[in-house]
N, C-alpha and C positions, 0 to 999 in steps of 0.2 A: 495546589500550586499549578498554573500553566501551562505548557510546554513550552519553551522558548526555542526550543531546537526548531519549532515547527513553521518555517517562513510563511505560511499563509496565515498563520495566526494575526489578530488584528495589535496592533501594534498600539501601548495604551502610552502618551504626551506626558511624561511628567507633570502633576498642577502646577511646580515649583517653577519651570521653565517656562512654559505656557502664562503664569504672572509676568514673567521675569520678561517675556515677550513682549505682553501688553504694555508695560509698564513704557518700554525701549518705543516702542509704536507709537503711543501717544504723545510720551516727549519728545521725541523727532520729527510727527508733526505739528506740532505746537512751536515748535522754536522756529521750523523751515517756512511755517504761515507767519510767524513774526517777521522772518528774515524775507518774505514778500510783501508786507505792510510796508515795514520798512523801506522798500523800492519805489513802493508808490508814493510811500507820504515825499522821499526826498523828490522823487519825481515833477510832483504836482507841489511842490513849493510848502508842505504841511509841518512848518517847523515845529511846532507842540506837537506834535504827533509822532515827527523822527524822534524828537528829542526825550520825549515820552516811556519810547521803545529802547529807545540807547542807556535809558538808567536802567530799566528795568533789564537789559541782558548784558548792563557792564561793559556797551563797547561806545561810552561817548568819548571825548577826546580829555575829559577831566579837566574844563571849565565852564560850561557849558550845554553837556549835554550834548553838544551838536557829534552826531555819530561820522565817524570815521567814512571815506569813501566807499568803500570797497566791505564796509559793514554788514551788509544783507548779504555777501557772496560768502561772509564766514559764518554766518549764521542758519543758512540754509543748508551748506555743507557740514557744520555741528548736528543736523537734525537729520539730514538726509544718508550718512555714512554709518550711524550706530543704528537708523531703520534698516538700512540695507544687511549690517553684518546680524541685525539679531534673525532676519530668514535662516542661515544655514544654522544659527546657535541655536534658537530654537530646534532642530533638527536632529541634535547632539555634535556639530561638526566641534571638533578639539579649536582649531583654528580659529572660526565664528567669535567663538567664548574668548579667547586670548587675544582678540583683535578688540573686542569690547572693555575687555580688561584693562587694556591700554589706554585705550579713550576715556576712560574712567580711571584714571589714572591720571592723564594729562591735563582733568580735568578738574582733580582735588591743586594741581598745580597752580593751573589757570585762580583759582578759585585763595589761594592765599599770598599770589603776585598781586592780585585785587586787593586784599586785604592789607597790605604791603603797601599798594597807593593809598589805600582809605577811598576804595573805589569801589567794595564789594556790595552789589543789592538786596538785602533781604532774600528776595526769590534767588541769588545765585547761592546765597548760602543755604535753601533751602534744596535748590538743585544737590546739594551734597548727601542728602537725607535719601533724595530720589533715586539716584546715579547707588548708592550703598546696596539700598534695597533691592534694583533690580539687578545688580551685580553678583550679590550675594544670594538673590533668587536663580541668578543660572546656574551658580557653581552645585545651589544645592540640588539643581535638576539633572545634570550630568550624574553626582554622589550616587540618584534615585535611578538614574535612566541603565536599567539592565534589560532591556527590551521584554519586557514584561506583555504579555497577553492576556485583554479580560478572561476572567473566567468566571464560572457560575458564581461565584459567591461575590462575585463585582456586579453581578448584574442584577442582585437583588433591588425590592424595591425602596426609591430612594423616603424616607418618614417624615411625617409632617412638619416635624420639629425642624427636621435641619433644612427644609421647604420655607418655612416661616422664618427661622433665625435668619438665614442668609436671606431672605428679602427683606427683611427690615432693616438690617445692616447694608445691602445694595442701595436699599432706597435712601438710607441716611446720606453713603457717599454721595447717589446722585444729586441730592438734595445740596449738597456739599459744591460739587461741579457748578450747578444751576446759581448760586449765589455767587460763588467767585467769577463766573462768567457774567451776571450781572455788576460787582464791582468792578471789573474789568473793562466792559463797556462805559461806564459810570466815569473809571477813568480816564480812558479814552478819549469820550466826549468831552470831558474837565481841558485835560490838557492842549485844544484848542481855541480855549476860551483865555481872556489875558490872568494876571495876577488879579486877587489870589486864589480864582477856582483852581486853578493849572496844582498850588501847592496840596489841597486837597484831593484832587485825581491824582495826582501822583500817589498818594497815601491808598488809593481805591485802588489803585492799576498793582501796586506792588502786591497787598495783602489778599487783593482780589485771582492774582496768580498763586499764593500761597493755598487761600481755600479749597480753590479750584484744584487745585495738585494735590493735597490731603483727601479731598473729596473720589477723585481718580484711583488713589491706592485703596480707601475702603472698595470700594465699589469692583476694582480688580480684584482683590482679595476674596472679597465675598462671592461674585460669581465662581474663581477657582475653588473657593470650600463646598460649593452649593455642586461644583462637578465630585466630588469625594476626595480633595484631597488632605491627608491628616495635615500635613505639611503647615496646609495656608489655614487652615482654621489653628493652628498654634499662632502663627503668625497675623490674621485677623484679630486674634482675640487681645497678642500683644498689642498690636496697633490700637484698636478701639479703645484700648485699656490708657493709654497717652493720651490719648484725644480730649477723653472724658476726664482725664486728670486737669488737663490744660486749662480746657475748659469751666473747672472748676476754681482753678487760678485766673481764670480770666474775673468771671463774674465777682469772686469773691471782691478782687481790687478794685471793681465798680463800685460794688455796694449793694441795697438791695433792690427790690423794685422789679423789674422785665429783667434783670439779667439773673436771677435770681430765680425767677420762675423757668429762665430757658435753660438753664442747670441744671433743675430737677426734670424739665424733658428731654434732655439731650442725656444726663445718668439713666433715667427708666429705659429710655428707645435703648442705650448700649449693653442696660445690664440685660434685657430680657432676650434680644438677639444672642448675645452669648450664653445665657442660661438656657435657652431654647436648642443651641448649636451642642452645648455641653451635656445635654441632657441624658441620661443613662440610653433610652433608644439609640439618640444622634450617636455616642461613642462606639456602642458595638457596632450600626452598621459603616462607620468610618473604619474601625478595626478591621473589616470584612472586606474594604476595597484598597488594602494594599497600596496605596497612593503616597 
């Protein structure tokens, strides 16, 4: 064990917080680059494009689409206040964490006054999944944050298994990112073209922001398992474990053919990444870094 008394000792990030971080970072820049799309499209006359952007973050005027004036200043500010408070929570500030709390909190609100009008987007209700996880990734970081200093048996070497697991599961997320950010563009483009591409991209713009955001938590996750922490590989393992279920509900109600065969690589890619991460090596040297 450490010494913790000893202020120069190197000071080791919780994994749990340091997710919890990433998680708040990306979705506050993602929503705050929405909420300046949105400036420009109203700007330069891009009405499929405002109105595009206004389903998919639930602030059009609910007939229409046509978003709200002052829409890109609440949206920028949804993105730019929970990046800002998660610096000091990452940190361990008490504060930070309870400030986040609340905005996530106001934002389970926000999120069933929508659903109240029959106003709520897919991606906003998937923001609730987002907003949970990294919520509950800070508290669990704080639970862990005893100001802990590596120590020798942290600094062993990391083994191939959990080298291999964690990059094939990063690589899945990313692979995850990379196609939601092409449906997204997909829809984008759609929704300035007349009826009925526009109804199509909207269907690419919403589910192509859902990918994308699943893709983002694997891909979080896994880097924080791939640093040592037990934490996020319990929690990888759950996540990949949904995924792969889902996905398994998806194909199945296709039928068979391509989606069929992308089921049996999307199960292999997730079970071997976790068999690779769980492996007798992978647990003991996870057990050895205290995380």
């Amino acid at each position: 064990m450490s010494d913790t008394s000893n202020p120069s000792a190197p000071h080791q990030l919780p994994g749990a917080s340091l997710a919890g971080a990433l998680l708040t970072w990306l979705a506050g820049g993602f929503v705050a680059l929405l909420g300046l799309v949105l400036l420009i499209a109203t700007s330069t006359g891009a009405t499929g494009l405002a109105g595009a952007i206004a389903a998919v973050a639930s602030v059009g005027s609910g007939v229409d689409d046509t978003p709200y004036p002052a829409a890109w200043v609440v949206l920028v500010l949804t993105g730019a206040v929970p990046a800002a408070l998660a610096v000091p929570a990452v940190k361990g500030s008490r504060a930070g964490l309870a400030g986040l709390t609340i905005l996530g909190g106001l934002y389970v609100v926000l999120v069933f006054v929508a659903l109240g009008l029959d106003y709520a987007s897919p991606a906003l209700l998937f923001g609730l999944l987002w907003v949970g996880i990294a919520t509950a990734l800070f508290w669990l970081g704080q639970h862990r944050d005893g100001g802990t200093a590596s120590s020798p048996a942290a600094s062993t070497r990391r083994p191939a298994q959990v080298a291999g697991g964690a990059g094939l599961l990063g690589l899945a997320g990313a692979l995850g990112v990379v196609l939601g950010g092409r449906m997204m563009g997909s829809g984008l483009s759609a929704s300035l073209h007349p009826e009925p591409a526009r109804v199509f991209g909207a269907l690419d713009l919403h589910f192509g922001v859902i990918v994308a955001a699943a893709g983002a938590i694997v891909l979080v996750l896994a880097v924080t398992a791939f640093l040592g922490s037990m934490d996020m590989l319990v929690a990888l393992t759950v996540v990949c474990t949904l995924l792969a279920l889902l996905t398994v509900s998806v194909a199945m109600s296709g039928g068979d053919g391509p989606a069929g065969a992308l089921v049996l690589v999307v199960a292999a890619w997730f079970g071997t990444g976790i068999a690779l991460l769980w492996s007798r090596t992978g647990r003991h040297w996870y057990r050895r870094q205290r995380r």
